[in-house]
C-alpha positions as CSV (number, residue, x, y, z in Angstrom):
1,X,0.0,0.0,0.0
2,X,1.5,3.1,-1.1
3,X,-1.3,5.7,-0.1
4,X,-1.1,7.9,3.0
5,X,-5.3,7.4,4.6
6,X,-6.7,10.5,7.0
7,X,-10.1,10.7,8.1
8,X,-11.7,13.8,8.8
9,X,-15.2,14.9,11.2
10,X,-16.4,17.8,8.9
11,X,-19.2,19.9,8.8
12,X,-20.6,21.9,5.7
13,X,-23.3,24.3,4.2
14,X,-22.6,22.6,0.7
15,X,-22.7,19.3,2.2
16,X,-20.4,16.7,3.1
17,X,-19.8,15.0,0.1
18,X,-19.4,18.7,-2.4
19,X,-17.4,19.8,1.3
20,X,-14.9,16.7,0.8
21,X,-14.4,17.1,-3.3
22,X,-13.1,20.4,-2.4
23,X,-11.1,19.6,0.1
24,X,-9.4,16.8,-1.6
25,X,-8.7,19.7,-4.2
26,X,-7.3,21.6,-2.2
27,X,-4.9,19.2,-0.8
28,X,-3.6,17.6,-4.5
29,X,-4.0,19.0,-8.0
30,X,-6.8,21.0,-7.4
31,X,-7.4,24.7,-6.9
32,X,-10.7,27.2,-6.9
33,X,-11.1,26.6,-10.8
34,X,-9.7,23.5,-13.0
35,X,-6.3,24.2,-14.6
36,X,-5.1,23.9,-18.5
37,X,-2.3,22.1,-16.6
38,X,-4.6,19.5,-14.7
39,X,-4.8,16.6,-17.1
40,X,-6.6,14.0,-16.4
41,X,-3.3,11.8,-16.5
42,X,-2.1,14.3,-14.2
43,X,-5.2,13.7,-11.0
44,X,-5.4,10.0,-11.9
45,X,-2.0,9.9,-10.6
46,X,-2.0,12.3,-8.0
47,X,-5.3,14.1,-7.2
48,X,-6.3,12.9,-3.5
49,X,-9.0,10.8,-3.3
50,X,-12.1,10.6,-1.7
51,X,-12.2,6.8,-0.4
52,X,-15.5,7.0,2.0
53,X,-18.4,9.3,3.1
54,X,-20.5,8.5,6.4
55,X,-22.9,11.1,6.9
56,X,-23.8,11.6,10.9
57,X,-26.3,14.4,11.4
58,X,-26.7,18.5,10.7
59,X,-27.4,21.2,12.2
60,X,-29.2,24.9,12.2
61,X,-26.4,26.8,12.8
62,X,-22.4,26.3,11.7
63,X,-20.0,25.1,14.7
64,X,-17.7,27.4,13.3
65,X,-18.0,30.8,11.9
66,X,-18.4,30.3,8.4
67,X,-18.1,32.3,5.4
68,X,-20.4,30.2,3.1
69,X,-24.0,29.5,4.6
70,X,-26.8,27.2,4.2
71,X,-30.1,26.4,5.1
72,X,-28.6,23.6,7.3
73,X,-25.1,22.4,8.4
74,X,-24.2,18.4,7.0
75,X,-21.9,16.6,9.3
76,X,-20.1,13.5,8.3
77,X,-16.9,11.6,8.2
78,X,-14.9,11.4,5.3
79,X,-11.3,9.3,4.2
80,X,-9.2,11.0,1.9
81,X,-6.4,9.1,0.2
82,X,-3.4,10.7,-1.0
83,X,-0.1,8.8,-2.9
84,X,2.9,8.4,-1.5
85,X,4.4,9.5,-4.6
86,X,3.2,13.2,-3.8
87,X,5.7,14.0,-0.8
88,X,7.7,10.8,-0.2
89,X,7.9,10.6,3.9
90,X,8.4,14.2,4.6
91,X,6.9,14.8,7.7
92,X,6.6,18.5,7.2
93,X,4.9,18.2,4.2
94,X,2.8,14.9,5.2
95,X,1.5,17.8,7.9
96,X,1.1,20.5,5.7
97,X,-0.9,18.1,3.0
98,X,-2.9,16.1,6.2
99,X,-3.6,19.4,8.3
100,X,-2.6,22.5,6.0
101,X,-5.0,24.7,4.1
102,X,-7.9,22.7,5.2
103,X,-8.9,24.1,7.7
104,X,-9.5,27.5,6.5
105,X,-12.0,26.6,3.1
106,X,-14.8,28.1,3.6
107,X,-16.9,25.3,2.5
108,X,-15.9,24.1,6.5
109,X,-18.1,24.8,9.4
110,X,-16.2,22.8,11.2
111,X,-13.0,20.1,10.3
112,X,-10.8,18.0,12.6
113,X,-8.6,15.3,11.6
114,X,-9.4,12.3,13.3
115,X,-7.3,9.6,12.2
116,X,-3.9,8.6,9.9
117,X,-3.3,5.8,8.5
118,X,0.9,5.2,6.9
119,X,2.5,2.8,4.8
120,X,4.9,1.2,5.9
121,X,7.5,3.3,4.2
122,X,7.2,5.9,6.9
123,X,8.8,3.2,9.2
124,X,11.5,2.7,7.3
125,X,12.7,5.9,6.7
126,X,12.5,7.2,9.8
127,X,14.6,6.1,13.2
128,X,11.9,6.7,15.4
129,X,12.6,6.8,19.2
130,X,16.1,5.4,20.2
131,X,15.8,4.4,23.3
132,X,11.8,3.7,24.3
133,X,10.9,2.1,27.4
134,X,13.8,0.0,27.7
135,X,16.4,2.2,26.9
136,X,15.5,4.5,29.6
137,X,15.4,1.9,32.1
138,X,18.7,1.2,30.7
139,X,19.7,4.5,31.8
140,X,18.5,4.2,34.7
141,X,20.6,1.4,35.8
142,X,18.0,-1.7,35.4
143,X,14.9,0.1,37.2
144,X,12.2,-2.2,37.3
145,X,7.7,-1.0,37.4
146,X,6.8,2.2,36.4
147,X,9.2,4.9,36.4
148,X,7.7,7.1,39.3
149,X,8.4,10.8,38.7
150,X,7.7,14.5,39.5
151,X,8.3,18.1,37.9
152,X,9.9,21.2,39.1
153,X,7.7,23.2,41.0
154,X,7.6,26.5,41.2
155,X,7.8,26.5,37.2
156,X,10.3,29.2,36.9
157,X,11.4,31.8,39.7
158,X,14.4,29.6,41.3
159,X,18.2,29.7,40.2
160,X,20.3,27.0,39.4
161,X,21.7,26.6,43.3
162,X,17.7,26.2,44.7
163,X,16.7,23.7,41.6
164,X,19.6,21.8,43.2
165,X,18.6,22.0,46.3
166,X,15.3,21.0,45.6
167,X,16.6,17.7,43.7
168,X,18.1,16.4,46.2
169,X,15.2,16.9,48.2
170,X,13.9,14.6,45.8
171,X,16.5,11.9,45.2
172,X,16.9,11.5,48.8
173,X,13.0,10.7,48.6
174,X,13.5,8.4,46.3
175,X,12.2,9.3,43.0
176,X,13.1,8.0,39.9
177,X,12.3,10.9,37.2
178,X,12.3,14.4,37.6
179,X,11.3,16.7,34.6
180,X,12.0,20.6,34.2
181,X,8.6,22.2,33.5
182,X,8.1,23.3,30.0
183,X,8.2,27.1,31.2
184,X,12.0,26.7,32.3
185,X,14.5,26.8,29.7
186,X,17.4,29.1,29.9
187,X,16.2,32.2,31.1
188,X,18.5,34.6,32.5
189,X,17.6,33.7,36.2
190,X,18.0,30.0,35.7
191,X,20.7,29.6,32.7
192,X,20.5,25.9,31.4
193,X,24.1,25.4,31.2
194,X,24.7,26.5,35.1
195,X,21.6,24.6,36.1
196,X,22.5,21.4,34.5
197,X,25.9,21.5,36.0
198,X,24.3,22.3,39.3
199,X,22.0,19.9,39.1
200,X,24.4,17.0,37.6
201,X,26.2,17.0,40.6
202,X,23.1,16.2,42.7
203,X,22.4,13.5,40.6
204,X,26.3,12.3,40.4
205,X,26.7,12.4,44.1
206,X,23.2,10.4,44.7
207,X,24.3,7.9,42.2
208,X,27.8,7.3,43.8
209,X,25.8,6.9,47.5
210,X,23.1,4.6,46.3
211,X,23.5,3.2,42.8
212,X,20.6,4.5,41.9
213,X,20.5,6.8,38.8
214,X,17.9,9.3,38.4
215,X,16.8,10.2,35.3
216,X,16.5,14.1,35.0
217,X,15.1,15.7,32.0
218,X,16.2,19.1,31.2
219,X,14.6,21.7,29.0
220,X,16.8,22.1,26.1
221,X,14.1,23.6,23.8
222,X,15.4,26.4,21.6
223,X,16.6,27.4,18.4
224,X,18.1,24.6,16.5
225,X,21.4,25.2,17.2
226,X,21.3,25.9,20.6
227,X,19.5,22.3,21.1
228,X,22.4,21.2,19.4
229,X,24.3,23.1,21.8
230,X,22.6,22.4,24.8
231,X,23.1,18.3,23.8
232,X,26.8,19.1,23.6
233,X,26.4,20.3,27.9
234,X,24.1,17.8,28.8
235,X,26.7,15.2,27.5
236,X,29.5,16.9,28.7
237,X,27.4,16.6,32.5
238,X,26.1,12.5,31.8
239,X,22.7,13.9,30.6
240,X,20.5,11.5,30.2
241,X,17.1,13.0,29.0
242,X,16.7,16.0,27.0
243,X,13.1,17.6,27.3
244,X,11.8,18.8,23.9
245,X,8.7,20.9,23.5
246,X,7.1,19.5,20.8
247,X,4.8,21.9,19.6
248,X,7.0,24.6,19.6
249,X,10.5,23.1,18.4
250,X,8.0,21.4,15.3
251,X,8.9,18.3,13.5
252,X,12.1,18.8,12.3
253,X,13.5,20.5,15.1
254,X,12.9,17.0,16.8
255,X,14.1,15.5,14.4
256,X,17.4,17.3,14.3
257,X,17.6,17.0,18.0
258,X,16.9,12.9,17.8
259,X,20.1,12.8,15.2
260,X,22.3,14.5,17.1
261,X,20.9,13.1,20.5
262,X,22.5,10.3,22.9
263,X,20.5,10.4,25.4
264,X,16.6,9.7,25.7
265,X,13.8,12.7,24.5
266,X,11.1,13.7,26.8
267,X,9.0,14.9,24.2
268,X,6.1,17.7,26.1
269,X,3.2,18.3,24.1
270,X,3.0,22.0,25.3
271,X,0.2,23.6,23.7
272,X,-2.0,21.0,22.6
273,X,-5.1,21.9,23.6
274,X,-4.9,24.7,21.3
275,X,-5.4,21.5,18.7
276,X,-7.7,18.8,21.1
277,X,-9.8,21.1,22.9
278,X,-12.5,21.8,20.4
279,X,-14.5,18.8,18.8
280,X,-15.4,21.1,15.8
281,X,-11.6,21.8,14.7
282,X,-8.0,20.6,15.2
283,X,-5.9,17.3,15.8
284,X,-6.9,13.7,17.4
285,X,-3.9,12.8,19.9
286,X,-3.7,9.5,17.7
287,X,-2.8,11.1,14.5
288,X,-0.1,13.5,16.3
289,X,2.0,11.2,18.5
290,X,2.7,9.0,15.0
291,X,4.6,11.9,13.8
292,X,6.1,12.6,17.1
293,X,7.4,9.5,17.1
294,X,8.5,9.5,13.8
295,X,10.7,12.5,14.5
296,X,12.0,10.7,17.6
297,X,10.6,11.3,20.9
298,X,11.4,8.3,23.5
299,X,8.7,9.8,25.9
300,X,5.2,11.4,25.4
301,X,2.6,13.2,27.5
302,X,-0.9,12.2,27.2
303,X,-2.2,13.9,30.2
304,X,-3.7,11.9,32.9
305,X,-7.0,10.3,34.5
306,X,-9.4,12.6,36.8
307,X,-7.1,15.4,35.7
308,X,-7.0,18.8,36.2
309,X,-7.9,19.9,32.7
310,X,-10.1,19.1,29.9
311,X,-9.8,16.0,28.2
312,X,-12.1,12.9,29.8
313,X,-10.9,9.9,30.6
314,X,-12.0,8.5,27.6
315,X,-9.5,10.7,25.6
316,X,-6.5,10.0,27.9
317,X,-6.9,5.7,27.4
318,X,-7.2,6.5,23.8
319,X,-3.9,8.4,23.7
320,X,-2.2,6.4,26.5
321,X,-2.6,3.1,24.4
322,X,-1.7,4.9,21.3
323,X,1.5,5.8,22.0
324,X,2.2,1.5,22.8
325,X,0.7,1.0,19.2
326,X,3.0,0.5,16.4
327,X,2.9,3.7,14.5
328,X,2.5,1.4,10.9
329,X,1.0,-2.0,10.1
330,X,4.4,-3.0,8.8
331,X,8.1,-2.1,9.7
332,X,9.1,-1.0,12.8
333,X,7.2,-0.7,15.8
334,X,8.7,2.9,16.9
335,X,7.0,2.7,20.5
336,X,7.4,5.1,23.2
337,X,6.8,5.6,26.7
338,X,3.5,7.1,27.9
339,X,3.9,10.2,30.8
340,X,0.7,10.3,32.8
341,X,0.5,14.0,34.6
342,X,-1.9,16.5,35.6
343,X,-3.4,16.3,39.0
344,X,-2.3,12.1,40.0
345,X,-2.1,10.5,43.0
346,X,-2.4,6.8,44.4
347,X,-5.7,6.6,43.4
348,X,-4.7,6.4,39.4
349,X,-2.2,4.3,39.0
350,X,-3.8,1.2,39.0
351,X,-6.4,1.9,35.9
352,X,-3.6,4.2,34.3
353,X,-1.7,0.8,34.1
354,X,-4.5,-1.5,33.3
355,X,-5.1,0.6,30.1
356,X,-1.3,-0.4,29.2
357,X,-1.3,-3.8,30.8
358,X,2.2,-3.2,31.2
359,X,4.6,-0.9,33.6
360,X,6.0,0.8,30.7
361,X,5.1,4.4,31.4
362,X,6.6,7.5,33.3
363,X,4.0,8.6,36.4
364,X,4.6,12.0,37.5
365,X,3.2,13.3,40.7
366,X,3.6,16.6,42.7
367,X,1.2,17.5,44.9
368,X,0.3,13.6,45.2
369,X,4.0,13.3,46.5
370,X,4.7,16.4,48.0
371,X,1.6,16.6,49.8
372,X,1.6,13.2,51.4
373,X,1.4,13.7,55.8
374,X,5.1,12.0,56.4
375,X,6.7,13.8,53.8
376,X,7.9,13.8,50.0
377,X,9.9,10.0,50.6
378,X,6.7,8.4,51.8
379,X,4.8,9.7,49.0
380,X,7.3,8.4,46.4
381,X,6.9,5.1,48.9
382,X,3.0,5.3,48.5
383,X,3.0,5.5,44.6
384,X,5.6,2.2,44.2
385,X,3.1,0.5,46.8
386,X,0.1,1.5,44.5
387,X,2.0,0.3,41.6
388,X,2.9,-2.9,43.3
389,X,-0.7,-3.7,44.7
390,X,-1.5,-2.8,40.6
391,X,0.9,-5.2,39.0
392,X,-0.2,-7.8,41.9
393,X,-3.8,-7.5,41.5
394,X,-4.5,-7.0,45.1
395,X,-7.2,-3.9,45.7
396,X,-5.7,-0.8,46.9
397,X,-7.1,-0.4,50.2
398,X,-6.4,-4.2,51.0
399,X,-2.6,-3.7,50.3
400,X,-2.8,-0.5,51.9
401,X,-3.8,-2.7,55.4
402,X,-0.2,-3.5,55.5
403,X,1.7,-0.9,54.1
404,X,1.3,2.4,56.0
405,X,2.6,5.3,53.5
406,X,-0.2,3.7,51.5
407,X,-2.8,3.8,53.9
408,X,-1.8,7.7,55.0
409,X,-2.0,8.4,51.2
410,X,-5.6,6.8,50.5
411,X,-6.6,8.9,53.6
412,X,-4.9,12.3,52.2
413,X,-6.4,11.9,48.6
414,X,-9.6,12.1,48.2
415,X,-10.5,8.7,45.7
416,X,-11.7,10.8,41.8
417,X,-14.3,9.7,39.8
418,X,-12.2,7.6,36.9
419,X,-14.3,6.4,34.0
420,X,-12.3,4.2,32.1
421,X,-11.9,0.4,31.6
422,X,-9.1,-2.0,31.3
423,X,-6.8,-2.4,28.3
């Protein structure tokens, strides 16, 4: 199969079916009139095709402001086809084809791309992550279960010396992962280069006592060559996770970071609601993490269950077991590692694992560490017991009747609502 498949939720005052002719028009040979230069040999061999129509209601009024009207507003699914033969595997210009011009024809009250389907040529040609879910246990020295983790907080407002301070804190409680947040980078109050050598040496100096290594990942998003750069310190300092704003770096800057990299990517979807939040326009979670992980990110956020934004639970197990899919029918596999975040305690770590059915994902907790009565270490101590009681399949609170960081955690946090099943 050499044809790139995306399926769109549209809306239009023209219809679906006139609605999807234009778009796959827009998006191949075709522009607002047919050209001299438009032969039919010419869209028989590379006009984008429209492979299926499912019409699934209308509506009075457009879901999005809309230049065109109608007397009503047909909504529908549609699957466009397009050759391989158009782009080759550029991801830049898979995006611009997939999710370009789209979404401003005004024949669209409303358009969101749903779904991607890749042949297996897409595999092929690109590396994908490096290191996944074993190479960062690798890293971390053999770790076994879920890899149990927390983020800087405050977000910015600390120097290098007090981000130091505040990991050991944390490596003397026992954590496994610690991530910058995606508002620190090198600002002039918290350099990157001074805070990963201040930093490194908390890490370095925890490793030597203990044997354990903890995996830090550092904020290195910035122009492209000053990622490059800021690989060439982390290196120099035994980084082993650079932090990579996807959104805002794009595809090819994580790209030229994964070529250059040794060390795993924490890729941090910063932004994305601007393309998930509304079900009349954007980007499934699905059809995005592919290309992430195409480009090379090891790890990828997909939010987390009772959180403390938008998406329902529904959407995180769709994205959480997404990123564990292979990204194409054929080739390689390119998996990556899941990061749960956003509002998580005790209470979600056994359904965030039985959507995986596996322990290959990051957890990150503050406030559901930090916040526990006896301190940060018996929260980090609470978490591995949930994950334990998890991978056992013993209920919570009957584990928790013999472990007692557990039990003080299940009587700090009050129990969410979680509405998802098992994988």
């Amino acid at each position: 199969m050499n044809r790139i498949t995306a399926t769109y939720d549209i809306e239009s005052p023209v219809g679906v079916a006139r609605a999807a002719e234009v778009l796959a028009g827009e998006q191949s040979t075709g522009t607002f009139t047919r050209l001299a230069a438009e032969t039919d040999e010419l869209r028989e061999r590379s006009a984008a095709r429209i492979e299926d129509i499912q019409i699934t209601g209308s509506s009075a009024t457009p879901s999005l402001p809309c230049r065109k009207t109608g007397t009503s507003y047909e909504r529908g699914t549609v699957k466009i086809s397009w050759s391989l033969n158009n782009f080759g595997t550029s991801l830049p210009t898979l995006l611009s084809t997939l999710a370009g011009n789209l979404f401003e024809l005004a024949e669209l009250s409303a358009i969101r791309l749903v779904d991607m389907h890749l042949p297996s040529a897409f595999a092929m040609d690109h590396p994908g992550p490096q290191f996944g879910s074993q190479g960062t246990r690798d890293f971390m020295e053999g770790h076994t279960g879920p890899v149990i983790g927390t983020i800087i907080k405050p977000s910015v407002g600390m120097n290098p010396s007090e981000t130091a301070a505040l990991v050991h804190t944390l490596v003397e409680a026992g954590i496994d992962f610690i991530k910058d947040d995606e508002l620190q980078a090198n600002g002039p109050h918290c350099p990157f280069e001074e805070r990963v050598a201040a930093v490194s040496r908390v890490l370095d100096a925890h490793a030597d006592k203990t044997g354990k290594r903890v995996m830090y990942a550092f904020n290195m998003t910035d122009e492209v060559e000053q990622m490059w750069r800021n690989l060439d310190i982390l290196e120099k300092h035994g980084g082993t996770c650079a932090m990579v704003c996807m959104s805002s770096a794009g595809l090819t800057g994580l790209r030229a970071v994964r070529d250059r990299s040794s060390m795993t990517i924490h890729g941090h979807r910063a932004g994305w609601g601007l393309y998930s939040r509304s079900p009349d326009i954007g980007i499934s979670f699905p059809v995005m993490q592919k290309l992430w992980r195409l480009a090379g990110a090891d790890h990828l956020h997909v939010n987390g269950l009772a959180n403390k934004f938008t998406e329902e639970d529904s959407v995180i197990a769709q994205s959480a077991t997404s990123v564990q899919t292979p990204v194409c029918d054929e080739g390689p596999a390119h998996l990556a590692m899941p990061v749960y975040s956003s509002g998580q305690t005790i209470w979600q770590i056994e359904p965030a694992r039985g959507l995986l059915g596996n322990d290959d994902f990051i957890f990150c907790a503050g406030g559901g560490i930090m916040s526990h009565p006896a301190g940060a270490g018996a929260g980090v101590i609470a978490l591995r017991q949930a994950a334990e009681a998890a991978r056992s399949g013993v209920a919570i609170q009957d584990f928790a009747a013999q472990h007692s960081e557990l039990k003080a955690a299940l009587e700090t946090f009050k129990r969410p609502v979680i509405s998802v099943g098992r994988a």
